[in-house]
C-alpha positions as CSV (number, residue, x, y, z in Angstrom):
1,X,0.4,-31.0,41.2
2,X,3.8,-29.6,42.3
3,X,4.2,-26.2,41.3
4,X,8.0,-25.3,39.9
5,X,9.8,-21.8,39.7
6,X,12.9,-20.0,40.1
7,X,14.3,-17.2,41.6
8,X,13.6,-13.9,40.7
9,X,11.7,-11.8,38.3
10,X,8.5,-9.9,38.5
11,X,4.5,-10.3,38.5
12,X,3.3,-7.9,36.7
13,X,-0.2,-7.3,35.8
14,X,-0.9,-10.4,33.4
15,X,-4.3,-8.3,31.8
16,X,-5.3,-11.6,29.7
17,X,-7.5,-10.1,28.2
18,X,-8.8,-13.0,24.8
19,X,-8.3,-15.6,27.5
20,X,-12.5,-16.4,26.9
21,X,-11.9,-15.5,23.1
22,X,-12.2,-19.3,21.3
23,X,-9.4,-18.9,18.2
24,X,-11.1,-17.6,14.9
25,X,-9.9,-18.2,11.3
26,X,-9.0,-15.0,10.1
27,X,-10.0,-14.0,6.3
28,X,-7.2,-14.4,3.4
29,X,-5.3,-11.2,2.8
30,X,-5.5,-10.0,-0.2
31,X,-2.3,-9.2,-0.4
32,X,1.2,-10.3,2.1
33,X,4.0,-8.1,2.6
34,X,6.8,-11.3,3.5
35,X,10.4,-10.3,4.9
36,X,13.3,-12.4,3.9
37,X,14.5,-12.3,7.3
38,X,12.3,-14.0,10.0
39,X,14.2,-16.2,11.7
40,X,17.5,-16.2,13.5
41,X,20.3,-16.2,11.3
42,X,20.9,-15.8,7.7
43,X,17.8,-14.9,5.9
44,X,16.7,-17.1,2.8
45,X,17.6,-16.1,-0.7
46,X,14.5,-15.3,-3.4
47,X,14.2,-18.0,-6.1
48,X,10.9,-16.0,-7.4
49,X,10.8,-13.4,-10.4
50,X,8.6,-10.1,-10.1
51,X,5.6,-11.1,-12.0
52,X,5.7,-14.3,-11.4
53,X,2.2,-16.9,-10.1
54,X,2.9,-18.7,-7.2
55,X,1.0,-21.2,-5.4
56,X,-0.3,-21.4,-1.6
57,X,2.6,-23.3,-0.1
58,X,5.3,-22.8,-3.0
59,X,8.6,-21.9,-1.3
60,X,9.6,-18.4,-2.6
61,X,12.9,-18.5,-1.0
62,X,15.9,-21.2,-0.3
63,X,17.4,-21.6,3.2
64,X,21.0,-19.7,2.7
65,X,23.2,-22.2,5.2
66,X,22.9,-24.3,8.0
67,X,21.0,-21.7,10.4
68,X,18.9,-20.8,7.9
69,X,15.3,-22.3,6.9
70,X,13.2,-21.5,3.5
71,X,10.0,-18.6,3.3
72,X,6.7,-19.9,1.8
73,X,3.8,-18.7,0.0
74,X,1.2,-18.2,2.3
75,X,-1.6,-17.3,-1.0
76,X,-2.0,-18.2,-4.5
77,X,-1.7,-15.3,-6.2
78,X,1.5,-12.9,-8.2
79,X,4.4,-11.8,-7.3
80,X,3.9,-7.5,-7.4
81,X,7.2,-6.5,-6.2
82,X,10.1,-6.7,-4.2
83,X,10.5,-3.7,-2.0
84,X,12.5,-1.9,1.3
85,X,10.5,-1.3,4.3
86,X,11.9,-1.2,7.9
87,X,12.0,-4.3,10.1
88,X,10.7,-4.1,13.3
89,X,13.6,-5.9,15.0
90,X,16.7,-4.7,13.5
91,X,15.2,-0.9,12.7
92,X,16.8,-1.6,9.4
93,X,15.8,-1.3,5.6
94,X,14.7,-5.3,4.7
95,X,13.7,-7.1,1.7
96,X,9.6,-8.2,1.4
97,X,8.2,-10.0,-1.1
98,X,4.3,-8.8,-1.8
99,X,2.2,-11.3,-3.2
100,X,-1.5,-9.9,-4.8
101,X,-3.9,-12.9,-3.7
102,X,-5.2,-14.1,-7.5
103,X,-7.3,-17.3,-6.5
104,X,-8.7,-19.2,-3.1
105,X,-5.9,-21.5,-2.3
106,X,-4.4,-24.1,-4.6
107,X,-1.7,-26.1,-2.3
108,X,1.9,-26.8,-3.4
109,X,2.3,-29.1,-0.4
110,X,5.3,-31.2,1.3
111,X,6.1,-34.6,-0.2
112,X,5.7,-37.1,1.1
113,X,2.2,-36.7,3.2
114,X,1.7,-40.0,5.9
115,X,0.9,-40.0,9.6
116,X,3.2,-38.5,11.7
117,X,4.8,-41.4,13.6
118,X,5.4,-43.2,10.6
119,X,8.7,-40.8,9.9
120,X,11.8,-41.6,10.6
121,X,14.5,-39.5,12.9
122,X,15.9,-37.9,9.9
123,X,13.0,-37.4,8.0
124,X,11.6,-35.3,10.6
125,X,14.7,-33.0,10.9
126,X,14.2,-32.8,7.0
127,X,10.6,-32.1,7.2
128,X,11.5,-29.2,9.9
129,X,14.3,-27.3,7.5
130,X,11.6,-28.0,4.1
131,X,8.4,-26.6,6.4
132,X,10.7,-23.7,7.4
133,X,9.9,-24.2,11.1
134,X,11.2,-21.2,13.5
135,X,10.3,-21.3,17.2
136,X,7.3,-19.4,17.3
137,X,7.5,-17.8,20.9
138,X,9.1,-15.0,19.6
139,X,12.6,-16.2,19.2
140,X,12.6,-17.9,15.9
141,X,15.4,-20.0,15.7
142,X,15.2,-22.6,13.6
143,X,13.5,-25.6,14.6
144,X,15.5,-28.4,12.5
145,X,19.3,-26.7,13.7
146,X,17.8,-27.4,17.6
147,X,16.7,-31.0,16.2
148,X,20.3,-31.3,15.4
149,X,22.3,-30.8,18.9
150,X,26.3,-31.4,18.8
151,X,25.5,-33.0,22.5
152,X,23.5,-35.8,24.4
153,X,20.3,-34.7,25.1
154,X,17.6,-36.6,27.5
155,X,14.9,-34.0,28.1
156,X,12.4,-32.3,25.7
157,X,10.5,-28.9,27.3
158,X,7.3,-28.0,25.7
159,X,7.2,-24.3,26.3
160,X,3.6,-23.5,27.2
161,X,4.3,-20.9,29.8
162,X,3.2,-17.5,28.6
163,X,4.4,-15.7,30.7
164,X,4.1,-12.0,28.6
165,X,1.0,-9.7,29.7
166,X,-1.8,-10.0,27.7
167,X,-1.2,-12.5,25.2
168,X,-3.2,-16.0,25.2
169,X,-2.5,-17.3,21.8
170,X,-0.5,-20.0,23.3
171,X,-3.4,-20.7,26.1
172,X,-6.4,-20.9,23.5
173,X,-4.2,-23.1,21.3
174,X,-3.5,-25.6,24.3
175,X,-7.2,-25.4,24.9
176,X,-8.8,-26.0,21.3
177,X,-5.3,-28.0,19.7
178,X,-3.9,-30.3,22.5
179,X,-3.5,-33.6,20.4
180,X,-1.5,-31.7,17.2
181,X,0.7,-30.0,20.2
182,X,1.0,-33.3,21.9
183,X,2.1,-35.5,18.6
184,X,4.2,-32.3,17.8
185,X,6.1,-33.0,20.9
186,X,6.3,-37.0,20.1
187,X,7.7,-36.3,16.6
188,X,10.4,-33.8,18.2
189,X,11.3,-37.0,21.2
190,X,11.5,-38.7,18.1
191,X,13.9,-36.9,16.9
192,X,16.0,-36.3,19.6
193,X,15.6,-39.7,20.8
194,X,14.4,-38.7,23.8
195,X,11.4,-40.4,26.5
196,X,11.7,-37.6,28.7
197,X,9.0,-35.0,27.8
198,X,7.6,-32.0,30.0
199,X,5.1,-29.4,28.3
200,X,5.3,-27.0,31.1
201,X,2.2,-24.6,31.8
202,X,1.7,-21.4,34.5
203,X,-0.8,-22.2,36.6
204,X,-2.9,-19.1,35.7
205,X,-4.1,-21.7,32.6
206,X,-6.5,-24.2,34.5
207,X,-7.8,-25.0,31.5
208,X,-4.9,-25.6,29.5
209,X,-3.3,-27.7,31.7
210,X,-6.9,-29.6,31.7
211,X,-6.8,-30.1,28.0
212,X,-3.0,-30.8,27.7
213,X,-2.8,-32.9,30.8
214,X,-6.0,-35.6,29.6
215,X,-3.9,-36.4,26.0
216,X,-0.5,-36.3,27.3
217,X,-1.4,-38.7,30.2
218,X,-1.7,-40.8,26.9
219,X,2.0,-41.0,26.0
220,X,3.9,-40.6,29.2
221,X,4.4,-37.1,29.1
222,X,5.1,-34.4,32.0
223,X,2.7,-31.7,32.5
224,X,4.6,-29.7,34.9
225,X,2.4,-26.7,36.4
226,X,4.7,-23.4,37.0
227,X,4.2,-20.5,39.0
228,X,2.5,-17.7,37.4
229,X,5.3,-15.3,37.2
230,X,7.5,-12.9,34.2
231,X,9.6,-14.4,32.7
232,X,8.4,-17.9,33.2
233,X,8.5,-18.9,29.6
234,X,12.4,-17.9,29.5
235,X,14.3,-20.8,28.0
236,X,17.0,-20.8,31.0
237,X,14.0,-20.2,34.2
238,X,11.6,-23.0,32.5
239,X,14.6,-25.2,32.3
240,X,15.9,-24.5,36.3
241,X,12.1,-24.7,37.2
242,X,11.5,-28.0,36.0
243,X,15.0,-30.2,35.6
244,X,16.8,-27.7,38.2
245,X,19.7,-27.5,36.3
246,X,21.6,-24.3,35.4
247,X,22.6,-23.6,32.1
248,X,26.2,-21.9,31.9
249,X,26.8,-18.7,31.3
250,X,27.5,-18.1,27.4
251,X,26.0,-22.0,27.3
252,X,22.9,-23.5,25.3
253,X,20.4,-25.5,26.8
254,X,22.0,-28.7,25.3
255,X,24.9,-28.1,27.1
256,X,22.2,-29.8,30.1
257,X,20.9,-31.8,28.1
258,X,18.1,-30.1,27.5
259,X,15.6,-29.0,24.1
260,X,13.1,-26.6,24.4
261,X,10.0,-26.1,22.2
262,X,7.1,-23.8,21.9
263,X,3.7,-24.9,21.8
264,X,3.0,-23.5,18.6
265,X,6.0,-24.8,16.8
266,X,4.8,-28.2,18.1
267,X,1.7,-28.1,16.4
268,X,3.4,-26.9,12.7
269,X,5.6,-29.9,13.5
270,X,2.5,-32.0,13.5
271,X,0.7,-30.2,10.7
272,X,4.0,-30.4,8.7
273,X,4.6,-34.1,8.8
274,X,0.8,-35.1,8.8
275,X,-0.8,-32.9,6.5
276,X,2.3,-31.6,4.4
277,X,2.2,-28.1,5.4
278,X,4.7,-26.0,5.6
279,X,4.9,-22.8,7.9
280,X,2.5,-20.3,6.3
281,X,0.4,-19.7,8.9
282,X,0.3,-19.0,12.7
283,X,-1.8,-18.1,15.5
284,X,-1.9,-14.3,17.1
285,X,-3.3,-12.5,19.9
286,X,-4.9,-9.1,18.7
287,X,-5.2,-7.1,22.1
288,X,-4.6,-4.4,24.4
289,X,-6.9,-1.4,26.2
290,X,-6.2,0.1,22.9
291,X,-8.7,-2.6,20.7
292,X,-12.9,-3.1,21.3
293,X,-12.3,-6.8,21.1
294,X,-9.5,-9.1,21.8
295,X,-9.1,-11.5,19.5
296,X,-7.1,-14.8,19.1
297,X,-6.7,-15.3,15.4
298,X,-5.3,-17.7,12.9
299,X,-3.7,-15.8,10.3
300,X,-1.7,-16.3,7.1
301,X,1.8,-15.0,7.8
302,X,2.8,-11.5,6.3
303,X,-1.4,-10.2,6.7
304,X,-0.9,-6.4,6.8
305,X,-0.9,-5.8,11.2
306,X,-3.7,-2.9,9.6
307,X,-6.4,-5.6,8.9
308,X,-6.1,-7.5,12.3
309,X,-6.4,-4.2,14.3
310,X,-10.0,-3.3,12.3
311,X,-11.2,-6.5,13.1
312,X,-10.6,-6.5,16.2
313,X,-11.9,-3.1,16.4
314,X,-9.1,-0.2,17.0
315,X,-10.1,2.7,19.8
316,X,-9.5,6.2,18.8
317,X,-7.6,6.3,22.1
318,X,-4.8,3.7,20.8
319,X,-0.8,5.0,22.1
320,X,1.3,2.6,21.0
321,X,1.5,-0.8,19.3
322,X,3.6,-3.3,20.0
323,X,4.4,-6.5,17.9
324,X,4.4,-9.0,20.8
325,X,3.7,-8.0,24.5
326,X,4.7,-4.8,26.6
327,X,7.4,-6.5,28.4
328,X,9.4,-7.8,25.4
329,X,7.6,-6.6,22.2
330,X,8.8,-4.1,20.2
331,X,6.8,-1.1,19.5
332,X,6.2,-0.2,15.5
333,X,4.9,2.5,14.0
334,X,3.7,0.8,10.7
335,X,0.8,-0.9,10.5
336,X,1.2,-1.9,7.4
337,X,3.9,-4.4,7.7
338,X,3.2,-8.1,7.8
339,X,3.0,-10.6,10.4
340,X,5.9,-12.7,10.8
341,X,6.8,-16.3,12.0
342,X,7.5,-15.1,15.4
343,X,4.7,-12.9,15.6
344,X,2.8,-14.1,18.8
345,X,0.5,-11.3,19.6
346,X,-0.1,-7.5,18.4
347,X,-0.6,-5.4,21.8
348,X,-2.2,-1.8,21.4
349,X,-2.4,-0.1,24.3
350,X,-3.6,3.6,25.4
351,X,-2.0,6.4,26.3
352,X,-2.9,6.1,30.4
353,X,-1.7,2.1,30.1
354,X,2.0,3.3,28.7
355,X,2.5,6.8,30.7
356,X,6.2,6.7,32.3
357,X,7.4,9.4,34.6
358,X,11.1,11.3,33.8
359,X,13.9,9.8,34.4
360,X,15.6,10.1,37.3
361,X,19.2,9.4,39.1
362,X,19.4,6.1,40.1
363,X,19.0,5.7,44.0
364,X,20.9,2.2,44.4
365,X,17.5,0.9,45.7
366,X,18.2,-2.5,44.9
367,X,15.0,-3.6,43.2
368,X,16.8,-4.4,39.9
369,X,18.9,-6.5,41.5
370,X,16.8,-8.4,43.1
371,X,13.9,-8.9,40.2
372,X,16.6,-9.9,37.8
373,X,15.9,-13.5,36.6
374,X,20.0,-13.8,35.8
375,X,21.5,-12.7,38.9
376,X,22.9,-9.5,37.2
377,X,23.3,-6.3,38.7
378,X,21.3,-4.2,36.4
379,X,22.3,-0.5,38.5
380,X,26.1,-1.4,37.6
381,X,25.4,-2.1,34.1
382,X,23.4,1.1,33.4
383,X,26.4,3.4,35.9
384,X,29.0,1.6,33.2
385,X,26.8,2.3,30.5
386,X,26.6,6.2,31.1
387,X,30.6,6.2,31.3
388,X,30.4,4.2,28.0
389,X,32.7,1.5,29.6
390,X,31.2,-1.1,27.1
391,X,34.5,-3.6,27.8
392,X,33.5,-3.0,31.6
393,X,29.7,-4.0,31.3
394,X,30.7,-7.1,28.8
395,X,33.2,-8.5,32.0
396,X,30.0,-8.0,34.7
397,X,28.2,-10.0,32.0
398,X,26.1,-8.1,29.9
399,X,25.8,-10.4,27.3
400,X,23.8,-12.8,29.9
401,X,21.0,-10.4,29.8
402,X,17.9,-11.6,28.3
403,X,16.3,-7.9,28.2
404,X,12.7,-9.3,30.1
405,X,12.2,-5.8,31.4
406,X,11.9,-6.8,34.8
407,X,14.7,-4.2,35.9
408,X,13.3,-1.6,34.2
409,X,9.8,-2.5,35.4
410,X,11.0,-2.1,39.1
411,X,12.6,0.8,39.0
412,X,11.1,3.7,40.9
413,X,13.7,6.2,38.8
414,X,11.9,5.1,35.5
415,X,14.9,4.1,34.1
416,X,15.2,2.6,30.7
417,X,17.7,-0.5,31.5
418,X,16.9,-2.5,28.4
419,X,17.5,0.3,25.6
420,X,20.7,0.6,27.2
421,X,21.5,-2.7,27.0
422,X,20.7,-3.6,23.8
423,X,22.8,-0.6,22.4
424,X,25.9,-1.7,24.7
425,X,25.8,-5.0,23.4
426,X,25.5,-4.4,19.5
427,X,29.1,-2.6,20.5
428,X,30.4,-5.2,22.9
429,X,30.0,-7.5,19.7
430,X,31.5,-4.6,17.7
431,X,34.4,-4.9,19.9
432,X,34.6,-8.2,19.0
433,X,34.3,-9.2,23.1
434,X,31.3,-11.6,21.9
């Protein structure tokens, strides 16, 4: 097979750890701790009461707009309160919903329940919004808005790439789920009226490709096999690396006629439209130095991070945990927060693992430039962002970063690039420059 890429980026360590660890179904919580807001956009709006029973599948909360999608029950069980706790993405105060599991599940499900390809175009998009499909690789937008583009389309990319250290969520499910991923895919071409279909896979994933290649062969589809190398599984470098177009700066993906998809989200698709299920559940990678044995779980969405870290056995020498992988995760310090739609892997690493020397002046060394996956010039940024010339950095194109880390992983000063630049632009949009 032809092996596809793109210019730029890094190879760090990939430390797959679970890669050998089959997917396990992980116990029901008894209790969730659900934020409003997981998914891109506005968050939904409660239609629950404190006190009230709800049933496995029930939706507690109503998509508010267009970019918006509903929150389901993932138990049966009552309503205990309504409370503040800090997301882990916005470092904010956010609404969550805790639900006390009463009962083993009894299913409100999706109406109406019939094989996949028996739905129609529209009743897929619908199907999408009502299962409150996000993408699941971490960025969460919603599924049904990218089922909806404003322009032609003619390619749909199964992301499959996986390009973060250490999580194999998205390997094991490729492995162990190819068919549900596969007639995921054919209900999204569906859709989009589409034929042309990639599911595109780093070649570190022999097996995967394996798996996926022997049912897609089935249906016409593309398995294109990429070069192992961060970030891969970027929506822009997947797109170059197998259609070799370049999506504008500022642009969309369908502005080159292009959709893209995570595995995962391909698979709820399938389970949505087939069995009626809406998004109350997803698959995570529990790993890191800092756990006795990586895991690759099915959970219910909003189980406490604190149960998946003592069943997967937490060292005493765990540093820092990370909701998602160390190169574009975000490091919490509660535990006791839910997983989330876009919650892909829980990374806990030691001490020796995360150890980063001072920072020091930058040398003009030119490693950042050249490992930067958007052709930026991440030294210039950071020079304008010590001089707080925020209307500066948004003209050399700040807001094209996609804050992969690479820069920052190159950089023999230590220097923190991406803090930097996700401050600068939350004031470049201030300034009203974006």
């Amino acid at each position: 097979m032809q092996v596809w890429t793109f210019k730029g980026g890094v190879h760090p360590p990939t430390k797959k750890l679970g890669k050998d660890s089959p997917i396990k179904k992980f116990e029901l919580p008894q209790r969730v701790f659900l934020f409003l807001g997981q998914n891109l956009g506005k968050p939904p709006k409660p239609i629950i009461e404190v006190g009230q029973e709800v049933k496995t599948g029930q939706m507690i909360a109503q998509a508010d707009g267009f970019v918006s999608v509903p929150l389901h029950s993932p138990v049966t069980g009552k309503v205990l309160e309504i409370v503040k706790k800090k997301h882990p993405v916005t470092s904010r105060p956010a609404d969550v919903i805790v639900i006390e599991r009463s009962d083993e599940d009894v299913w409100e499900k999706l109406e109406p329940v019939k094989p996949y390809d028996q739905f129609t175009k529209e009743e897929i998009v619908k199907r999408a919004l009502e299962a409150g499909l996000v993408g699941m690789g971490g960025a969460t937008f919603p599924t049904h808005v990218k089922l909806s583009p404003t322009k032609k389309v003619d390619t749909l990319i199964i992301n499959g790439a996986e390009c973060e250290p250490y999580l194999t969520i998205d390997d094991r499910m490729m492995q162990e789920y190819p068919e549900e991923i596969v007639k995921g895919a054919l209900a999204f071409s569906k859709a989009l009226e589409v034929d042309n279909i990639y599911i595109g896979i780093e070649e570190n994933k022999p097996k995967a490709i394996k798996s996926i290649k022997e049912v897609a062969s089935k249906y016409n589809i593309h398995v294109a096999k990429l070069r192992t190398k961060y970030p891969q599984g970027s929506e822009k470098h997947l797109i170059y690396a197998i259609t070799h177009r370049k999506v504008p700066a500022g642009g969309l993906p369908m502005d080159v006629g292009v959709v893209v998809q995570n595995v995962s989200t391909a698979r709820a698709m399938y389970r949505a439209l087939e069995y009626g299920e809406p998004l109350i559940e997803r698959g995570v990678s529990v790993t890191g130095e800092g756990v006795e044995k990586p895991q690759n779980l099915i959970v219910r969405i909003g189980t406490p991070i604190s149960k998946l870290l003592e069943f997967a056995g937490l060292k005493e020498e765990a540093y820092r945990l990370i909701l998602g992988g160390p190169m574009m995760g975000i490091a919490i310090d509660d535990a006791e927060i839910g997983i989330m739609k876009g919650t892909s892997g829980v990374t806990v690493l030691t001490s020796d693992i995360v150890k980063k020397g001072t920072e020091m002046n930058c040398i003009k060394c030119g490693r950042c430039v050249n490992a930067c996956p958007m052709n930026l010039e991440p030294y210039l940024l950071y020079k304008l962002f010590k001089k707080k010339k925020f209307n500066d950095m948004a003209e050399h194109h700040l807001m094209d970063c996609i804050e992969c880390g690479s820069c920052a992983y190159v950089c023999p000063a230590n220097i923190d690039h991406v803090k930097a630049f996700k401050t600068s632009k939350t004031v470049v949009r201030a300034l009203g420059r974006r």
